[in-house]
N, C-alpha and C positions, 0 to 999 in steps of 0.2 A: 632878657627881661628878668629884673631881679623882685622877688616878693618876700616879704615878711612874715615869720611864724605866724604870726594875727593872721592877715589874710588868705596863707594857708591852711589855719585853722579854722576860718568861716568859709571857704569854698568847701572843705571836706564836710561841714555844719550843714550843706544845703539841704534843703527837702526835696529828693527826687521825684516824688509826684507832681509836685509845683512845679519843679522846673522841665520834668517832659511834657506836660500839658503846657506849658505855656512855651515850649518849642513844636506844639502841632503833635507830640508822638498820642496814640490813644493805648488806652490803659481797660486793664480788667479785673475787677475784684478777687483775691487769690488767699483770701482771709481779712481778721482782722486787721486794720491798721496795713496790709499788705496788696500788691497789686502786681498782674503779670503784666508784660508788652506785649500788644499784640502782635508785634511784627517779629517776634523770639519769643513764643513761650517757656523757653527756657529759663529767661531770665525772669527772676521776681525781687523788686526792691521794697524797701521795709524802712520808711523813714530815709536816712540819709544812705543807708546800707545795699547792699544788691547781693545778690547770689546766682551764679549759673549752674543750673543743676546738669547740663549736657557737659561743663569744663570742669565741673565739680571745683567751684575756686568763685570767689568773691571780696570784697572788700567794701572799701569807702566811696564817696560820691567823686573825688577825683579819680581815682582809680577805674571806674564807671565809666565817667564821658571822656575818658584816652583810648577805652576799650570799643562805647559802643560810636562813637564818632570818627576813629582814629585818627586821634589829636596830641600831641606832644604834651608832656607834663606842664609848659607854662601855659599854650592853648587851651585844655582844659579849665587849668586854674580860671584864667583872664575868662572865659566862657561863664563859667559857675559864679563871678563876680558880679558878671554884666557885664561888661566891658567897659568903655569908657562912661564916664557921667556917672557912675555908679562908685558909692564910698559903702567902706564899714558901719555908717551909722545912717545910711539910704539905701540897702541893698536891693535889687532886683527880683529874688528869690528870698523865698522863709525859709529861716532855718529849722532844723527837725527837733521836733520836743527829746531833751533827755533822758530816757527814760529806765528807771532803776534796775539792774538783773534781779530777774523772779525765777524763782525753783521753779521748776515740770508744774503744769496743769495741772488736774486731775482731771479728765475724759469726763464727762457729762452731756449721754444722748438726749436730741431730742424728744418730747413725748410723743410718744406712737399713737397714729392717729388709730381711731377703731378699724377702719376701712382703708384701702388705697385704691381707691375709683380711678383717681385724679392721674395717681402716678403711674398705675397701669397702664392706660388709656396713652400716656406721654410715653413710656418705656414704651411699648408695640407699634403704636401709630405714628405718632411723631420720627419716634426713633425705629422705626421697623423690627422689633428683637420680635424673639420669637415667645407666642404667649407660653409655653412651656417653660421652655427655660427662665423666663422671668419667674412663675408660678414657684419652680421649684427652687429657686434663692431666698424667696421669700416668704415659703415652707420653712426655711432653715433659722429665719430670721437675719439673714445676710441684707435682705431688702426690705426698708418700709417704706411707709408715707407718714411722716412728720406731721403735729396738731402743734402751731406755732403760734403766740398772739403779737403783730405787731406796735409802736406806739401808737395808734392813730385807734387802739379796740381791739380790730379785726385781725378774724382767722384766719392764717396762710399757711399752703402746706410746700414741703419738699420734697425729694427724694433722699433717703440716705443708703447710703451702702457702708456697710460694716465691718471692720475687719477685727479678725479674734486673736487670741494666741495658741498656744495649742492643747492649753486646755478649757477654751472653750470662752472665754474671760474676753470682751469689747477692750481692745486697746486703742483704734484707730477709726474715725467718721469720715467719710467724703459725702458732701451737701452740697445737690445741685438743685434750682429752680426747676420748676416744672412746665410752666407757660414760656410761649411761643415768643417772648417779647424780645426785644435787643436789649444789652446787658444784662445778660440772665447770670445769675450769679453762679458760682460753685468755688469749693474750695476745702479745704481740712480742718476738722472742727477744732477749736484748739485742746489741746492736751493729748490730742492723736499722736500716738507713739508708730513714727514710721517703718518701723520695724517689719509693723504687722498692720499694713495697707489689706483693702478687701481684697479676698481673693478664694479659693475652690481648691478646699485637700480630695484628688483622686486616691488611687489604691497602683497604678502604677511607677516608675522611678523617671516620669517626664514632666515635666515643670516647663510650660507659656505664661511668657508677661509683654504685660503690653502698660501704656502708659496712663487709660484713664478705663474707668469700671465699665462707661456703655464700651468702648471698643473692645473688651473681655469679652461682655457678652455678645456684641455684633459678629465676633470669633467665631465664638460657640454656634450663634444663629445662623451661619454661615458653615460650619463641619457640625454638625449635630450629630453624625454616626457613633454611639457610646463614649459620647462625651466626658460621660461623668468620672470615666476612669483614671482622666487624666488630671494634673493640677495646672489651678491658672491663680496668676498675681497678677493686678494693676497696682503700678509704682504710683498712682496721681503725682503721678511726673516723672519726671528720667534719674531718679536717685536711684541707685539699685541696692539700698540698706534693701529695702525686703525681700526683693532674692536670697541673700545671700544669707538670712535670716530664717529661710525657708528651707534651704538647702541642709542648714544646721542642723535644724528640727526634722529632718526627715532624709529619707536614702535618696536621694535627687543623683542620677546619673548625667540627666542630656536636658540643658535647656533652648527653648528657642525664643529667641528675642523676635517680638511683634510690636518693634515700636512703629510711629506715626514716619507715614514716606514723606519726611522732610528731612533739612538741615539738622536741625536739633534731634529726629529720632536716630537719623542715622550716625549722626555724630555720638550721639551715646550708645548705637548700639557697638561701637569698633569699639570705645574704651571697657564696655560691658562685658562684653566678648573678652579682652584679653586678661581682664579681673578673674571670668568663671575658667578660661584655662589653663592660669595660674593657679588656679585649685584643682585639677585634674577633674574638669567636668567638661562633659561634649556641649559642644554651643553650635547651634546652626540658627538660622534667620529665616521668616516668614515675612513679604512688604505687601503691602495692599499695593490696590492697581491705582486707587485714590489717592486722598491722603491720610487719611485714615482707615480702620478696619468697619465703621458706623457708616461713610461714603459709599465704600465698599455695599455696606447691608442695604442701603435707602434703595441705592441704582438698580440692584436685583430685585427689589419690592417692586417698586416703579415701574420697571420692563418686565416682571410677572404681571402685574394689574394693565397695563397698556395690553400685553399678548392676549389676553386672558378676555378682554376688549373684543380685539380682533375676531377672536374665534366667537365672541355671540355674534359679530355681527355677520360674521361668514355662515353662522350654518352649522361648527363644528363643534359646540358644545359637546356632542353627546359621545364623538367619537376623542374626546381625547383622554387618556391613558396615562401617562406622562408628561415631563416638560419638554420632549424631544416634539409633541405635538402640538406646541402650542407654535402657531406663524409668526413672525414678523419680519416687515419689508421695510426696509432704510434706502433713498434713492438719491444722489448727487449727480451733479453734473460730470461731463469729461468724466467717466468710470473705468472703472476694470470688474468685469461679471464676473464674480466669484458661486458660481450654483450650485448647491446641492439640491437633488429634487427627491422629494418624496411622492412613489406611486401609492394609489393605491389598488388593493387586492381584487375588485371590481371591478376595471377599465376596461372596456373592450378594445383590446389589443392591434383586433385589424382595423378597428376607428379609428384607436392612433394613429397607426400607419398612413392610414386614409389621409386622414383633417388632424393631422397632429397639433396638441395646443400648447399654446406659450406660455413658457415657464414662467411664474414669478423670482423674478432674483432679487437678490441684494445687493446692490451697487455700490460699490464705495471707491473714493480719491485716490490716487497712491499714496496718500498721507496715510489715511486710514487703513489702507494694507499695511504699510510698515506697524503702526498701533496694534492689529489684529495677532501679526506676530509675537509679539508682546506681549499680549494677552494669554496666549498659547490656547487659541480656540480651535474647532475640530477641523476645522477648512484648512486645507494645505494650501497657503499664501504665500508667494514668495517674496521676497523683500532683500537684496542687496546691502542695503545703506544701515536695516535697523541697529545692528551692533554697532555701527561709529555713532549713535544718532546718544549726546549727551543729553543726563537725566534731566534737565528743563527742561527740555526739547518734547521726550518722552510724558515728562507727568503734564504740557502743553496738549500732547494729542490726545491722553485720556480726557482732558478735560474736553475738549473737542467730542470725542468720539460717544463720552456721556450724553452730550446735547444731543446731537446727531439721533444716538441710539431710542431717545425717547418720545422723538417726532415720530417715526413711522409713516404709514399710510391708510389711513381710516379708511379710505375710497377704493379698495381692494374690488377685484369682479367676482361675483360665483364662480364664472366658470376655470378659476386662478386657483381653486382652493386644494384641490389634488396635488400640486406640483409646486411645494413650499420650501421655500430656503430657510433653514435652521440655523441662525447666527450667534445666537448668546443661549 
C-alpha cells in the first residue's frame, strides 16, 4: 500500500487526544494542552506529539499508533486516516494546532492560601500520610494549599508541592486536586524545571525516589524511624533528570529506586538502575506490596482502624500496648490454620488443662498462603509454588488478599479474646 507525502503528512498532523478518545482509550490531564493514558502512564501526548518517559523516546502520531497498537508503518498510516471513505479534505480526526517554539516558562506559583484546612484534611485522610510528616513539609514550605479563582468567580483550592534548587530558589510545582471526585487533576505547573522535582535534602549520603510526591511521603509514613536523615525525590514521573541532578549537587553514594509496582515503574527502574551504575553509585530497589507506596499507606490505615474496632468491641481497649495487640480474624473456606496464640499472664493454667478453649485463628486459602509468603509476614507459612508464581499472578493475590484482609470478623466471642492470631 503505497501513500503520498500529503497524506503522510496529515496522519502524522493528527491530534492524539481526538483520536484516542474516539478509539474508546481514556485520558488524564497531565498539564496544559497535555494528557496521560490511563492504561501507561507513562506515556503523555501533547497535541500530535507523545513521549514515553519509561523508554525515554517519543515522536510523532504515526510513530505512536505503530507503537501503541503494534501496527505496521502503512496500518498506522490507513488508521490515523480513517480508513476508507475518509479523504484529505473530510478527514476523520483533527489535526493538531501548530504551534510556534516558546523559550522556558518562567515558574509562577500558585497564591498561597492563608490556611490549608482543605489540603490537610485530603493529605491524612484521604490519603492516610501521617499528620507529622505532612506538618513538617509544610513548615518548610515544600507543601501548601493554593487560593485559586476559577472562570465561573469561585474559590478553589489545590495541593502544591514544591521543589527547590539548592539554594533554596522554587524551580518546579507539582498541582494536585484535592476533592474526592473522578478526574481529579494533577500535573507540573508550566515553567517547572525538572531538574529539581519536590523532594527532602537529609544529612546522609542515601537518596529514595519514587515517582509522584504523596508516594514520597506514603514512604516516609510508612518508615518514619529518623527519617529525616535521609533524601527523598519524586520524579512526577519516571524521568530520572532529578536524580541525577541531585546526586550532582550533593555527595549521593547509594540510591534506591521506589518506583510504582507496575510495567512502567519497573521498566524504568532497570534503565534507572543502569544509568546511576554507570556513575559509580550503589542502586538497590524497594516495590510496594500494591501498586503503589499511597495503596501500600491506605491498607495499613484501614486494617489499623478495622483492628482497633475489634479490640473496643472485645473488651481490650485498655490492655493494648502495641500493634502486636491489636486482634484480627480473616476466615475462608477449604483453609489451612495458620495460629499463633497469644496467652495471657492471668489464665489459670490448670483451667486450661481442664476445659481448654479455642483458639481463634486466621484461616486462609493456599492462595493466600502463597501471598503471605510474599508478604514476608511473622507466621512461618510454607508455600512450594510461590517463587515460580509470575508477577500478575502475585500483584492478583495481593489484590485479593487486601479485600479478604479488611472483612474480618466483627462477631468475635469474649471468651476468644486471650488467644489471638497476629497476622498483619
Amino acid at each position: 500500500m503505497h501513500f503520498s507525502p500529503e497524506q503522510i503528512e496529515a496522519a502524522n498532523s493528527v491530534d492524539l487526544h481526538d483520536f484516542l478518545v474516539q478509539n474508546g482509550e481514556l485520558l488524564e490531564k497531565a498539564g496544559i494542552g497535555s494528557y496521560r493514558i490511563k492504561s501507561n502512564h507513562s506515556m503523555v501526548i501533547t497535541g500530535n506529539k507523545w513521549y514515553d518517559f519509561a523508554e525515554t523516546r517519543g515522536g510523532l502520531a504515526i510513530d505512536f499508533v505503530k507503537e501503541f497498537y503494534s501496527l505496521s508503518f502503512q496500518e498506522a498510516v490507513q488508521r490515523l486516516l480513517g480508513g476508507m471513505g475518509y479523504t484529505l479534505e473530510s478527514p476523520k480526526y483533527h489535526r493538531a494546532e501548530k504551534k510556534p517554539e516558546e523559550p522556558m516558562s518562567e515558574l509562577i506559583l500558585p497564591e498561597k492560601d492563608s490556611v490549608m484546612k482543605q489540603t490537610f484534611a485530603y493529605l491524612t485522610q484521604t490519603r492516610a500520610l501521617d499528620v507529622n510528616v505532612v506538618k513538617e513539609f509544610a513548615q518548610k514550605g515544600l507543601i501548601y494549599q493554593s487560593k485559586e479563582t476559577g472562570k465561573n468567580g469561585k474559590v478553589f483550592h489545590n495541593a502544591v508541592f514544591v521543589g527547590m534548587d539548592k539554594e533554596g530558589n522554587p524551580k518546579h510545582a507539582h498541582k494536585c486536586s484535592i476533592h474526592t471526585f473522578e478526574n481529579r487533576y494533577r500535573g507540573n505547573l508550566t515553567g517547572s524545571n525538572a531538574h529539581y522535582s519536590f523532594h527532602w535534602t537529609g544529612t546522609s549520603d542515601h537518596l529514595f525516589a519514587f515517582e509522584a510526591p504523596i508516594d514520597m511521603l506514603s514512604y516516609i509514613t510508612l518508615h518514619p524511624y529518623n527519617w529525616q536523615k535521609h533524601s527523598y525525590v519524586a520524579l512526577c514521573g519516571v524521568s530520572s533528570l532529578a536524580i541525577h541532578q541531585y546526586c550532582e549537587d550533593h555527595n549521593v553514594k547509594q540510591v534506591t529506586l521506589c518506583l510504582d509496582n507496575d510495567e512502567a515503574g519497573l521498566k524504568a527502574i532497570e534503565r534507572i538502575s543502569k544509568e546511576l551504575l554507570d556513575r559509580g553509585i550503589t542502586v538497590d530497589t524497594k516495590i510496594s506490596k500494591l501498586k503503589d507506596w499511597n495503596d501500600d499507606c491506605k491498607l495499613k490505615k484501614n486494617n489499623l482502624q478495622h483492628r482497633l474496632e475489634q479490640a473496643k468491641m472485645q473488651g481490650l481497649t485498655s490492655k493494648i500496648r502495641n500493634l502486636d495487640d491489636l486482634p484480627i480474624e480473616v476466615h475462608a473456606q477449604d483453609a489451612k490454620v495458620v495460629p499463633t496464640v497469644t496467652e495471657s499472664a492471668q489464665v489459670n493454667k490448670t483451667e486450661v488443662a481442664a476445659k481448654p478453649r479455642k483458639a481463634s485463628v486466621t484461616t486462609l486459602s493456599p492462595e493466600y498462603v502463597q501471598e503471605l509468603n510474599s508478604l514476608k509476614l511473622k507466621e512461618d507459612v510454607s508455600s512450594k509454588a510461590l517463587q515460580d508464581l509470575p508477577p500478575q499472578k502475585k500483584m492478583s493475590l495481593v489484590q485479593k488478599l487486601k479485600a479478604i484482609a479488611l472483612k474480618g470478623n466483627r462477631n468475635s466471642m469474649q471468651h476468644n479474646i486471650r488467644q489471638t492470631v497476629h497476622v498483619l
